[in-house]
ROKEZA-663316 format. One record per residue (C-alpha): x, y negated, z negated; residue number from 1; chain. Coordinates in nm, 3 decimals. Layout:
! ROKEZA-663316
       u       v       w resi chain
       X       Y       Z  NUM     A
...
***
This chain:
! ROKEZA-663316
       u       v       w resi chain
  12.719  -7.081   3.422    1     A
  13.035  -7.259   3.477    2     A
  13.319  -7.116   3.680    3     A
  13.617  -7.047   3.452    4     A
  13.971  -6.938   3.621    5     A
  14.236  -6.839   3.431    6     A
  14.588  -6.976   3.461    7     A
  14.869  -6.731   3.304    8     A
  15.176  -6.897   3.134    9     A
  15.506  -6.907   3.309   10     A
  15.749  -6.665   3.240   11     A
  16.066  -6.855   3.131   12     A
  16.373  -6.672   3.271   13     A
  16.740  -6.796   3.182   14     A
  16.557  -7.040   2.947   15     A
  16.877  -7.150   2.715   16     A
  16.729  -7.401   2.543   17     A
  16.698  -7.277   2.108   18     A
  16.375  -7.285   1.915   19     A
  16.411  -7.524   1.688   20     A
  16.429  -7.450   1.347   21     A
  16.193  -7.411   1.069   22     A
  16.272  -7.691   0.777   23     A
  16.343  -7.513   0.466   24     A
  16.078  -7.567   0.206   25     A
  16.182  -7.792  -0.077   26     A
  16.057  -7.650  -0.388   27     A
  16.051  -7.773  -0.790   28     A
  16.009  -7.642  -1.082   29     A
  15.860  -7.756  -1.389   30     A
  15.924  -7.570  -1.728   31     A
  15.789  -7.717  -2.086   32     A
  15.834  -7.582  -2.461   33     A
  15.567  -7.719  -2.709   34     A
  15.820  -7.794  -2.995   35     A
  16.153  -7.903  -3.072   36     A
  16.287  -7.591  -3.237   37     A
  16.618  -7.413  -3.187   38     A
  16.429  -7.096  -3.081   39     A
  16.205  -7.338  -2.883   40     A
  16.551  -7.530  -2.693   41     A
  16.658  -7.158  -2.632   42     A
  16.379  -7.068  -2.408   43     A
  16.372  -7.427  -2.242   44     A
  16.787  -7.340  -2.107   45     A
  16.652  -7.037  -2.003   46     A
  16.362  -7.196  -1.789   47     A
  16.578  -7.406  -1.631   48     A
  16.860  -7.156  -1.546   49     A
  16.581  -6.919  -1.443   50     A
  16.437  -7.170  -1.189   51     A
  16.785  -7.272  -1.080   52     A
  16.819  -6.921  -0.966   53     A
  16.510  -6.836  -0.824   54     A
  16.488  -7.064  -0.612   55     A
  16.844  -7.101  -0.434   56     A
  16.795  -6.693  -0.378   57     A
  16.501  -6.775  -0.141   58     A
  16.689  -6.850   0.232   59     A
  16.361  -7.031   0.360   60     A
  16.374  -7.273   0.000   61     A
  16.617  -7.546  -0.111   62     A
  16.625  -7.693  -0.428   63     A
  16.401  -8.033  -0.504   64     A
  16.460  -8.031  -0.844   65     A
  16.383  -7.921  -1.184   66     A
  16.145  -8.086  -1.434   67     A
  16.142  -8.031  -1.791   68     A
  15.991  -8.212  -2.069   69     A
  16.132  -8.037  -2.373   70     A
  15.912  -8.076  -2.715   71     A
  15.594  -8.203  -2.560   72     A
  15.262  -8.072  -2.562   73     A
  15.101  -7.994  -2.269   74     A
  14.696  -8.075  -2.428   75     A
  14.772  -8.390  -2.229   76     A
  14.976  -8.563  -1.973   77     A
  15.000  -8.931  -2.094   78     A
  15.383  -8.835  -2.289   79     A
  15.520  -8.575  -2.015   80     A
  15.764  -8.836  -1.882   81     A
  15.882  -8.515  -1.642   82     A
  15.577  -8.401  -1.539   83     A
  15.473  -8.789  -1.430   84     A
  15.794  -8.786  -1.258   85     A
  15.759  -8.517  -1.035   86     A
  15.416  -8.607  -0.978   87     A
  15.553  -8.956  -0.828   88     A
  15.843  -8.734  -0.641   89     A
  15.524  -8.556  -0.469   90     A
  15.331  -8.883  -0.371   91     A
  15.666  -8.992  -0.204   92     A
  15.696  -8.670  -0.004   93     A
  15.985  -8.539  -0.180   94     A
  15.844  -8.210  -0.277   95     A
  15.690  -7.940  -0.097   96     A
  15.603  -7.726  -0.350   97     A
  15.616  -7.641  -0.746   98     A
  15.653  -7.361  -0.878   99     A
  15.584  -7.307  -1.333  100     A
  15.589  -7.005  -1.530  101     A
  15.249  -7.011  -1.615  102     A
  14.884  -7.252  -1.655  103     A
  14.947  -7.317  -2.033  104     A
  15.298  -7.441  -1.946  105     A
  15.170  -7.661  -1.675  106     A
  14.860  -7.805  -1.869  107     A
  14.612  -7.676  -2.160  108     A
  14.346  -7.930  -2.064  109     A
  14.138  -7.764  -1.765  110     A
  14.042  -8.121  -1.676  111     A
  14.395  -8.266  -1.626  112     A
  14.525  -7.899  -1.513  113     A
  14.262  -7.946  -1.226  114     A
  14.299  -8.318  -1.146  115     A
  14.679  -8.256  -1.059  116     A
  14.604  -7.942  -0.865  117     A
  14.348  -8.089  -0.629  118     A
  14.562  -8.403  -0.598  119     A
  14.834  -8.204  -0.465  120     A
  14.658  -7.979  -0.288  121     A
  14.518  -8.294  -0.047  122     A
  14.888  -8.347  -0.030  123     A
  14.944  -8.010   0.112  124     A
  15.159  -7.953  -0.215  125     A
  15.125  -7.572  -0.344  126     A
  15.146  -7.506  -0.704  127     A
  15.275  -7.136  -0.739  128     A
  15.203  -7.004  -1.115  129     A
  15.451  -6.646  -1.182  130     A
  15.249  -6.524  -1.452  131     A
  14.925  -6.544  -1.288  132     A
  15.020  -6.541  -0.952  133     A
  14.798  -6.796  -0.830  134     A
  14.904  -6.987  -0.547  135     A
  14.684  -7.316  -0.554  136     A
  14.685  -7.288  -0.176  137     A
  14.490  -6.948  -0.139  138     A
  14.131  -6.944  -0.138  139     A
  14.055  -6.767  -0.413  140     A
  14.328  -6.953  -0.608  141     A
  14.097  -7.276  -0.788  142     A
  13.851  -7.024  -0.881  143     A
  14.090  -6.830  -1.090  144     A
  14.291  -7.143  -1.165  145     A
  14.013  -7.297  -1.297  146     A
  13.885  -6.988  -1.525  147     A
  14.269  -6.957  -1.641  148     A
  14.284  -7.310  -1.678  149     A
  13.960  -7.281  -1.944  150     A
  14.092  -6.989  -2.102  151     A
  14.445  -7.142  -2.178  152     A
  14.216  -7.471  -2.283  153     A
  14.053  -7.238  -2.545  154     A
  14.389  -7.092  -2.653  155     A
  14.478  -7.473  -2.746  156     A
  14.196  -7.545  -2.920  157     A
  14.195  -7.191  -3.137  158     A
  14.550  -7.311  -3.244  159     A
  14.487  -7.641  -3.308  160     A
  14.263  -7.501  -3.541  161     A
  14.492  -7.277  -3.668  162     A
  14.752  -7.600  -3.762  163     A
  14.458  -7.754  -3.903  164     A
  14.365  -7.473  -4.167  165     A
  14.749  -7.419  -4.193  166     A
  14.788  -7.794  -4.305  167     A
  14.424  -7.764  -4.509  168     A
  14.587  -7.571  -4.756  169     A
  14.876  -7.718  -4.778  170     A
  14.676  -8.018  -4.906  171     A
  14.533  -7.788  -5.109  172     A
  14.835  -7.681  -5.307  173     A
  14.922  -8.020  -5.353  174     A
  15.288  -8.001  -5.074  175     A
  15.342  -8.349  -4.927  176     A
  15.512  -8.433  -4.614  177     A
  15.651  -8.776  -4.547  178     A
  15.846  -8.876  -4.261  179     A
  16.117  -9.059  -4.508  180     A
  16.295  -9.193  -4.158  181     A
  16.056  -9.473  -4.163  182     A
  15.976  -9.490  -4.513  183     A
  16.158  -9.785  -4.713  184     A
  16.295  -9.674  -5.049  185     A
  16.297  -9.340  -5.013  186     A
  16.524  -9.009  -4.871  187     A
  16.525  -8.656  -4.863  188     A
  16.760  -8.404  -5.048  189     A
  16.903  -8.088  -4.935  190     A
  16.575  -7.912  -5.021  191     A
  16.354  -8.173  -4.831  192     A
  16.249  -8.327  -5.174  193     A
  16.191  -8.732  -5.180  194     A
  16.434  -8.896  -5.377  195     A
  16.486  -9.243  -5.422  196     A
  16.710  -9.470  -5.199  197     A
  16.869  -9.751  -5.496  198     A
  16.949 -10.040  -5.197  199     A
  16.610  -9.995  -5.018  200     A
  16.453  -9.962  -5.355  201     A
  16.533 -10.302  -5.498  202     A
  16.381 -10.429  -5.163  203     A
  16.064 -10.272  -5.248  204     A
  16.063 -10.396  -5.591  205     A
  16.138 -10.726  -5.499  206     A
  15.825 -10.742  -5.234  207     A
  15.582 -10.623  -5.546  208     A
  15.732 -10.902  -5.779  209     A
  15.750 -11.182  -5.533  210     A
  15.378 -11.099  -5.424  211     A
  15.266 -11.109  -5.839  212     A
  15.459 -11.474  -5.867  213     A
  15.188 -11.560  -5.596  214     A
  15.390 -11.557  -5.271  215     A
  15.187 -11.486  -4.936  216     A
  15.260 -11.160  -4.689  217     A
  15.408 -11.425  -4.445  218     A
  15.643 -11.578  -4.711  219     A
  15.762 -11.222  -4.798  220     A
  15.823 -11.164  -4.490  221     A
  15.992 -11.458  -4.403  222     A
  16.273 -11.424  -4.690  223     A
  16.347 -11.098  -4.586  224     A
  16.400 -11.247  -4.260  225     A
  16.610 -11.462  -4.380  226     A
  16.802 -11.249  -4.554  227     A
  16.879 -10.976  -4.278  228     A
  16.700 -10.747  -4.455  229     A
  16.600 -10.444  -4.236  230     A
  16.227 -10.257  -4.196  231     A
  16.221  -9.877  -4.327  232     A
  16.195  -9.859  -3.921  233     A
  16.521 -10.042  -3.913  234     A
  16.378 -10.361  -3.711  235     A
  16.489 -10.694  -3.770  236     A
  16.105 -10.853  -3.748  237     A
  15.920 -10.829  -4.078  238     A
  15.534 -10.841  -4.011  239     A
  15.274 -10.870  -4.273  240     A
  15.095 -10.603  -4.207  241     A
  15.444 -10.408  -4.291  242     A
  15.457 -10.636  -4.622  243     A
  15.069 -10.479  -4.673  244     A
  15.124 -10.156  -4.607  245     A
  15.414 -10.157  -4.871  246     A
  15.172 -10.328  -5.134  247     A
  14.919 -10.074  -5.071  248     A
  15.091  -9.736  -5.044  249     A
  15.041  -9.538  -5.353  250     A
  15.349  -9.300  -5.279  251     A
  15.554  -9.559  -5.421  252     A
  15.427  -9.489  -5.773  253     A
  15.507  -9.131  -5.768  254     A
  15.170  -9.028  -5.612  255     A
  15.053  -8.944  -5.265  256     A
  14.688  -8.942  -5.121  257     A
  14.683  -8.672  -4.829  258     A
  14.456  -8.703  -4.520  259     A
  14.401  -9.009  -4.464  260     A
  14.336  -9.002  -4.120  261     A
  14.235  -8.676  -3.890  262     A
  14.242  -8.599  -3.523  263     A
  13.920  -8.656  -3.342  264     A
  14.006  -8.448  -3.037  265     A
  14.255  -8.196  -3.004  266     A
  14.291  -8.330  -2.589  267     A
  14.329  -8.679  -2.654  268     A
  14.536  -8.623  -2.991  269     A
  14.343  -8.921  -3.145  270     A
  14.371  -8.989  -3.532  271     A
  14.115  -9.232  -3.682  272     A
  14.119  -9.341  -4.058  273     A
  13.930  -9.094  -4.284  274     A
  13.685  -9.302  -4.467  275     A
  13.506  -9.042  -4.611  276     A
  13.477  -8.796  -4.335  277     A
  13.671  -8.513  -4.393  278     A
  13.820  -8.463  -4.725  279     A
  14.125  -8.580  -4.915  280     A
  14.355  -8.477  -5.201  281     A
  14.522  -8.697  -5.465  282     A
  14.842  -8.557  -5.570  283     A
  14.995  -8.699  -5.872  284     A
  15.324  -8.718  -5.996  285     A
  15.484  -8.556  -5.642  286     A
  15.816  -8.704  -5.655  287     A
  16.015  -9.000  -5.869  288     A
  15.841  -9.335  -5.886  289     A
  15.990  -9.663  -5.729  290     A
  15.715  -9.910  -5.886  291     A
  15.552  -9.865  -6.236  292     A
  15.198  -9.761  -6.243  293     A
  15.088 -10.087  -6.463  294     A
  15.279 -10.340  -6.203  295     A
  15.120 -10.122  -5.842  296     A
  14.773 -10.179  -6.021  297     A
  14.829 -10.549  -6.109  298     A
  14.894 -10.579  -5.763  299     A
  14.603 -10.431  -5.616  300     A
  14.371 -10.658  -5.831  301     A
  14.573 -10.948  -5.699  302     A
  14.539 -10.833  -5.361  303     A
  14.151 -10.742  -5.383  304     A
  14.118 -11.133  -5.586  305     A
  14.278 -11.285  -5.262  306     A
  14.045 -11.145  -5.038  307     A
  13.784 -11.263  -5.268  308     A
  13.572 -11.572  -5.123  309     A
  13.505 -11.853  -5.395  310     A
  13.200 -11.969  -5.348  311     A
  13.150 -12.330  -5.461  312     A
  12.807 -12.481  -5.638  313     A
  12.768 -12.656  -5.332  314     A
  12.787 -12.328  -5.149  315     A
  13.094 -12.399  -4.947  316     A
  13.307 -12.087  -4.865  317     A
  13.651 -12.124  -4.958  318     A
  13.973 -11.868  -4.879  319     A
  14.263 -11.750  -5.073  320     A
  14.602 -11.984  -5.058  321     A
  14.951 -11.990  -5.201  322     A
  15.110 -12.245  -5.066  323     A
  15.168 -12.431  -5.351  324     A
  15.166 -12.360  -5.723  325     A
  14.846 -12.564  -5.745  326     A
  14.671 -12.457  -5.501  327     A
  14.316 -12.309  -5.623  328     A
  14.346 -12.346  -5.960  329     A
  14.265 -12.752  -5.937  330     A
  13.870 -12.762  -5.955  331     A
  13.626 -13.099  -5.925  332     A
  13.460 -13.121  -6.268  333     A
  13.131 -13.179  -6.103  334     A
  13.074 -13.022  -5.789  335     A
  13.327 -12.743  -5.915  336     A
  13.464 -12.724  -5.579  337     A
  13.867 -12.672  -5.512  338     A
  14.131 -12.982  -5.487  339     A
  14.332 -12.968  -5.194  340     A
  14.679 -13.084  -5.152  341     A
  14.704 -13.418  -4.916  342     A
  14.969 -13.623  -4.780  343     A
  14.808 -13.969  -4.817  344     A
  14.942 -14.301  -4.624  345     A
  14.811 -14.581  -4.806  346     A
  14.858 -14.919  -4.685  347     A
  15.242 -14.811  -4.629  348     A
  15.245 -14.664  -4.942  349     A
  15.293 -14.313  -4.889  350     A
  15.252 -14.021  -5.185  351     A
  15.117 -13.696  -5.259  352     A
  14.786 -13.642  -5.384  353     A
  14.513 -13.401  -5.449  354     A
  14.145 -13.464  -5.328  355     A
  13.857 -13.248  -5.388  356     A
  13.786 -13.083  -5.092  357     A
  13.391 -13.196  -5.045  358     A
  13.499 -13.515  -5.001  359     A
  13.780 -13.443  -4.736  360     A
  13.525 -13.243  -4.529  361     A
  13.256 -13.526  -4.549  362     A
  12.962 -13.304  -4.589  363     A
  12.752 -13.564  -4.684  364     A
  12.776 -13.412  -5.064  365     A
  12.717 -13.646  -5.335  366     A
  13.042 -13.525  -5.484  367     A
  13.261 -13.876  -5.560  368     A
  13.542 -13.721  -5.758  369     A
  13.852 -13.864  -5.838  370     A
  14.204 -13.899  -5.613  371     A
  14.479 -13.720  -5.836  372     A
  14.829 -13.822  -5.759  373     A
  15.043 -13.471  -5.792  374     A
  15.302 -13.645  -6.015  375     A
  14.969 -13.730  -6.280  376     A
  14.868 -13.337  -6.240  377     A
  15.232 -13.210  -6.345  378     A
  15.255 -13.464  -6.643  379     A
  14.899 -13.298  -6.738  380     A
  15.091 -12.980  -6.744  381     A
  15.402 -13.096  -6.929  382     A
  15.184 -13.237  -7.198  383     A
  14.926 -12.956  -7.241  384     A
  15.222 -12.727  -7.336  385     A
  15.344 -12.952  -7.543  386     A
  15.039 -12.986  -7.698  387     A
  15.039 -12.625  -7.742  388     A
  15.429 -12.659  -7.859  389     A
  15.320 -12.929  -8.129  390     A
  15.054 -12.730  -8.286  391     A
  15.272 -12.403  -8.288  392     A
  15.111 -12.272  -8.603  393     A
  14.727 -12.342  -8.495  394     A
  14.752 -12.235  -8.146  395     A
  14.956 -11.861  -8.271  396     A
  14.656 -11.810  -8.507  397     A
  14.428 -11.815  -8.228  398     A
  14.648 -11.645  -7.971  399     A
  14.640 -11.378  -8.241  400     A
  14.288 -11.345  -8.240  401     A
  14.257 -11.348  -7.837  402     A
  14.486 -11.023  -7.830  403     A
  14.289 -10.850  -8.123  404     A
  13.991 -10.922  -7.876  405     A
  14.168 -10.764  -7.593  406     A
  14.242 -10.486  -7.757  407     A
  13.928 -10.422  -7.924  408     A
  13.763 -10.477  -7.530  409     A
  13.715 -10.112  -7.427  410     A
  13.524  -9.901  -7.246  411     A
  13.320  -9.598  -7.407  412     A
  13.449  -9.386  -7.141  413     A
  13.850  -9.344  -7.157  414     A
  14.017  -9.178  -6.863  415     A
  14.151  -8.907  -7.027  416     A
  13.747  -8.828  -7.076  417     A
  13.650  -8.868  -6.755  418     A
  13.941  -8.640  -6.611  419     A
  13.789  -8.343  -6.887  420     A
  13.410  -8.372  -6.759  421     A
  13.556  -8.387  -6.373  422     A
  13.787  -8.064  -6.441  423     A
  13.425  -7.931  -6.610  424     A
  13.232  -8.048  -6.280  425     A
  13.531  -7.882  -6.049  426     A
  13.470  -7.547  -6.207  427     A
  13.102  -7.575  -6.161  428     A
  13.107  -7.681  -5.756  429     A
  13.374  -7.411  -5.736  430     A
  13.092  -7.152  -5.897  431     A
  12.792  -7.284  -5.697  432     A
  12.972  -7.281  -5.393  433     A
  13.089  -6.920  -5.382  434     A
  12.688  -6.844  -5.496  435     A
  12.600  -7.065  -5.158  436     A
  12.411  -7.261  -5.414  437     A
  12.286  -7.661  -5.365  438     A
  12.623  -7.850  -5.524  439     A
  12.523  -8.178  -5.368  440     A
  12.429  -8.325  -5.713  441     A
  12.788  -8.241  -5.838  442     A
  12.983  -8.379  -5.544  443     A
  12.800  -8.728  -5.610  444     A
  12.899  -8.741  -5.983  445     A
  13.232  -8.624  -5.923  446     A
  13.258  -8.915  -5.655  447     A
  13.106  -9.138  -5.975  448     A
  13.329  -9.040  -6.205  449     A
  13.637  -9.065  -5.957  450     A
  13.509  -9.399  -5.918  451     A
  13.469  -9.486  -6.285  452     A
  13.811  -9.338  -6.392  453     A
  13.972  -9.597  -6.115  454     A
  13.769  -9.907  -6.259  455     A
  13.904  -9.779  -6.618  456     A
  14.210  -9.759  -6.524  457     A
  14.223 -10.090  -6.356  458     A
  14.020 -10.236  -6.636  459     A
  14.292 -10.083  -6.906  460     A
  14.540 -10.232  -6.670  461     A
  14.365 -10.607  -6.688  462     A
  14.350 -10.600  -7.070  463     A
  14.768 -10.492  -7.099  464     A
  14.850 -10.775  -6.845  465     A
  14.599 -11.004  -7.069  466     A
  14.764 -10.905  -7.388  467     A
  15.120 -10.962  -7.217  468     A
  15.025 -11.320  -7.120  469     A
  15.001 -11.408  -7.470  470     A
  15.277 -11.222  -7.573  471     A
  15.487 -11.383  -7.313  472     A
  15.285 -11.755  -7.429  473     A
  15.375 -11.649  -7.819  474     A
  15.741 -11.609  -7.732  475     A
  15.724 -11.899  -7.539  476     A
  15.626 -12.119  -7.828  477     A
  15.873 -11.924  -8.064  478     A
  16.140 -11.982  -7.865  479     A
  16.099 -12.349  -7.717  480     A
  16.277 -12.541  -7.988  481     A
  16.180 -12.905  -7.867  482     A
  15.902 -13.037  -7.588  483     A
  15.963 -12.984  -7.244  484     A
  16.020 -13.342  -7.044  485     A
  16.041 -13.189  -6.682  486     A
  15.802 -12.982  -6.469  487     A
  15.876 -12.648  -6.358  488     A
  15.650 -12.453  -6.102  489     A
  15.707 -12.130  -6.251  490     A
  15.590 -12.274  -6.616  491     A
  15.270 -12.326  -6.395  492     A
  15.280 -11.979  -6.263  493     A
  15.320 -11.784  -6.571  494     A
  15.065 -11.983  -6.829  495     A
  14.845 -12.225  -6.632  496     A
  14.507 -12.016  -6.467  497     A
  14.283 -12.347  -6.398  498     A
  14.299 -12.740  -6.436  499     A
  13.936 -12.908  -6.422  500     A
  13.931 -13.278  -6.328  501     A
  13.676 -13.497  -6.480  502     A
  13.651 -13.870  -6.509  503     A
  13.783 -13.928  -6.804  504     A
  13.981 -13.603  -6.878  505     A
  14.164 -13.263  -6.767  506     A
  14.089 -12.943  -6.921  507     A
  14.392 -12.727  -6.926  508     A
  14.295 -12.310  -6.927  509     A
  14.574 -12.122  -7.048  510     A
  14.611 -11.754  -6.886  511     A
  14.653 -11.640  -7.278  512     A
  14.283 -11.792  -7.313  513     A
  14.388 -12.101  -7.443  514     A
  14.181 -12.424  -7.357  515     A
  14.335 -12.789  -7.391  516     A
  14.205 -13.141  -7.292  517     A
  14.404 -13.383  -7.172  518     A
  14.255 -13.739  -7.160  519     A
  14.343 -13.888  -6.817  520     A
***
C-alpha cells in the first residue's frame, strides 16, 4: 500500500488581496403571442415589461436582452425572426441564459422545442420556463421538458383542429374570405363585404378582352408593363402566371370556390392544391360581378383550346401561337398540317411568306405544298368578304339558317334540370348519411351531374358566342355599304376561323359557318 502524507493548506494571515468577483449572469427573455390582435398586442407589452423587470431585480443578473416575435406561431421556427436571433446571440456567447413564460410560448413542436434545448444546453445555456419551472439544466428537467413539450404539441394540434372545423362550417354556410389587399378589382366596405374597385376593374376587363382578341399571357403582360399598370400586389413586374391566375379565378364573376387547397401538417403549415381530397364548396352569387358569366366561360374554352395539341395527318405535334393574326388558322390542303410565318431572302429579294411547316422541318414527308406570299393571303381575305359583301342577299339567307341550327342544337338535359335532380340527390346523401347507410353511388352521380351541368353550361355558352358571330357577320354585311380595298387584322380576328391552301385555290371558313373559295 502506498504511503500517503498529508500536507495542510497555509493559513493566509494579513492576506489583502480581494476575491475576485463573480460575473453577473447575462440573461434574455423571449416572449411570443400567436396572433395579431389588440387583446393579443396587450399581453405581448406586458411580457416584455414583465421580463424587463424581473430580471434587473435579480443583483447576480444583467440584462442581455429581450426577444419577441409578436403574431407568430410557435408550431415552427422557420418565421420567428426573434427567436433565430437570439439563438445566433447564444452561438456568439452573448447570452447566458433565457428565461420564457412557458413551453407553448417557446415552441409547440416537441421536435424543434427539443433541438434548441439540447443545442443550448452543450452551450452551457439554461433555458428557465416560469410556468413549469423547469430549468433545462437540472437533471430531471428534459424528462419533464420533453413530456411538457408533447403535451403542449398535442394542445396545437387539438386547436388546429378546432380552426379547421371552425373554418369547415364556415364553408358550409357559404361565408367567403378574401384577402382583397392583393386582389385586383376588388375592396372591402365597412362591413368587410367585397365591392368592386372601378380603376382596377377596367384593368381586369381589359386582360379578359385582350386575351379573347387572341393576345398571349406574355403580351398581356407586356402592355401592362408598358403602361405602368400596377399588380393587385402593387409590383411593377407583370408575370403570366399573374395574367393566368386572373383568367382563371371564378371570384371575378360573382362566385367563389372555397378550399382549394388544405394544410398537410399542422408543424410544417404546408398547403397543397385540393384536387379532390378534401372537399369543396361552390358559392354562387357571393358578391357583385366584375366579368359577365358568358365572356369568363368564353375564356376558359379559349384557354383549354390553347392548351390543346393539333395533331397533324402526318402525326406531327403542333402547339398553340398568337403571334400573328394568321398564325394556326393557315392549313396545307394536303398534308393538313399548319403554315408557318417565314422571313424569306431570295436571291436579294427579301419578303414575307408562309410555308407549310412539313416542309420547313424536312421530315422527309412527301408534302410539296405551295410558298404563299403574306400579301397573296390578305388579298384572299379582302376578296372572300367581298365575296360575301357582293352576294349580301344569298349569303343572309344562309347565315339565317346557320343560327336557326344553333339554336335548335341543344342538349336534352338543361341546367336548370340537372340543378333539380342534384338538390333531389343532396337530400338523399343527407338521409343515408345520418342512417350510416352506403351513399357512395350518390356521391358519384352527383360528381356526374356536377360535371354535366358544367359541359352544358359551356356548351350553351359555345352556341350564344356561335349565334353572335353571325349576328356580328349579318351586321357586318348590313352595314358595309361598298367592298373593302385594305386589310385589317382585326377583320381577320372577328370572321376568319381557317384558310386551306390548295394548288389551285383557297377555301375561306367563316366563324359564322360560312365557306368561300377563292381561286389562287
Amino acid at each position: 500500500m502506498a504511503n500517503v502524507t498529508f500536507i495542510p493548506a497555509k493559513r493566509q494571515v494579513g492576506n489583502n488581496i480581494k476575491k475576485a468577483e463573480k460575473p453577473k449572469l447575462r440573461v434574455a427573455a423571449y416572449c411570443r403571442v400567436s396572433t395579431d390582435s389588440d387583446e393579443q398586442a396587450t399581453s405581448y407589452d406586458a411580457q416584455i415589461e414583465h421580463y424587463t423587470e424581473y430580471i434587473s431585480k435579480n443583483p447576480e443578473w444583467v440584462l442581455a436582452g429581450i426577444f419577441a416575435d409578436d403574431g407568430i406561431t410557435g408550431t415552427n421556427t422557420k418565421k420567428r425572426d426573434e427567436f433565430n436571433r437570439m439563438i445566433d446571440e447564444c452561438h456568439a456567447g452573448n447570452i447566458d441564459m433565457i428565461i420564457t413564460k412557458s413551453i407553448s410560448r417557446f415552441a409547440r413542436n416537441t421536435l424543434d422545442c427539443l433541438k434548441y434545448i439540447r443545442e443550448l444546453k452543450d452551450k452551457n445555456i439554461p433555458v428557465f420556463f416560469e410556468k413549469e419551472s423547469i430549468n433545462t439544466m437540472d437533471s430531471k428537467g428534459e424528462v419533464l421538458l420533453t413530456i411538457m413539450a408533447s403535451l403542449a404539441q398535442q394542445e396545437s394540434q387539438s386547436l388546429s383542429q378546432n380552426v379547421k372545423m371552425g373554418i369547415q362550417y364556415r364553408y358550409q354556410q357559404g361565408k367567403v374570405q378574401v384577402n382583397h389587399n392583393r386582389f385586383l378589382g376588388y375592396t372591402k366596405d365597412s362591413d368587410g363585404n367585397l365591392v368592386i374597385d372601378p380603376e382596377q376593374a377596367e384593368i381586369v376587363k381589359r386582360i379578359y378582352r385582350e386575351y379573347l382578341e387572341g393576345k398571349s399571357m406574355d403580351k398581356i403582360a407586356a402592355g401592362l408593363e408598358a403602361d405602368c399598370i400596377l399588380t393587385g400586389a402593387g409590383k411593377e413586374r407583370w408575370h403570366p402566371s399573374t395574367i393566368k391566375k386572373i383568367l382563371t379565378n371564378e371570384k371575378y364573376i360573382g362566385d367563389a370556390l372555397l378550399q382549394k387547397t388544405y394544410t398537410t401538417d399542422f408543424l410544417t403549415k404546408k398547403r397543397v392544391k385540393n384536387n379532390g381530397t378534401m372537399p369543396q364548396y361552390y358559392v354562387e352569387g357571393d358578391h357583385e360581378a366584375i366579368i359577365p358569366k358568358d365572356i369568363f366561360l368564353l375564356v376558359q374554352e379559349e384557354l383549354a383550346r390553347r392548351r390543346r395539341v393539333h395533331t397533324t395527318e402526318n402525326g406531327r405535334r403542333r402547339c398553340y401561337s398568337c403571334k400573328h393574326c394568321f398564325a394556326q388558322i393557315i392549313f396545307c390542303g394536303e398534308c393538313g398540317e399548319y403554315y408557318r410565318r417565314v422571313h424569306w431572302n431570295n436571291r436579294g429579294c427579301r419578303s414575307i411568306v408562309w410555308r407549310c411547316c412539313s416542309r420547313l422541318e424536312n421530315t422527309g414527308h412527301a408534302c410539296r405544298s405551295r410558298t404563299v406570299n403574306e400579301t397573296i393571303l390578305e388579298q384572299v381575305v379582302i376578296d372572300a368578304i367581298n365575296q360575301v359583301l357582293c352576294q349580301k342577299t344569298d349569303f343572309l339567307k344562309t347565315l339565317q339558317s346557320n343560327m336557326k341550327t344553333a339554336i335548335s342544337d341543344r342538349d336534352t338535359l338543361s341546367p336548370e334540370v340537372i340543378d333539380a335532380r342534384m338538390k333531389e340527390l343532396q337530400k338523399e346523401l343527407i338521409k343515408k348519411a345520418n342512417q350510416s347507410a352506403d351513399y357512395d353511388a350518390i356521391t358519384d352521380e352527383i360528381i356526374r351531374l356536377r360535371d354535366m351541368r358544367k359541359q352544358s353550361e359551356v356548351d350553351s355558352v359555345l352556341r350564344d358566342d356561335q349565334m353572335k358571330r353571325i349576328k356580328d357577320l349579318q351586321d357586318f354585311i348590313n352595314k358595309q355599304a361598298a367592298d373593302i380595298t385594305k386589310f385589317d387584322e382585326a377583320l381577320v380576328s372577328r370572321h376568319i376561323a381557317k384558310i386551306t391552301v390548295f394548288e389551285d385555290h383557297f377555301t375561306v371558313d367563316f366563324k359564322s359557318g360560312i365557306t368561300i373559295d377563292i381561286e389562287a
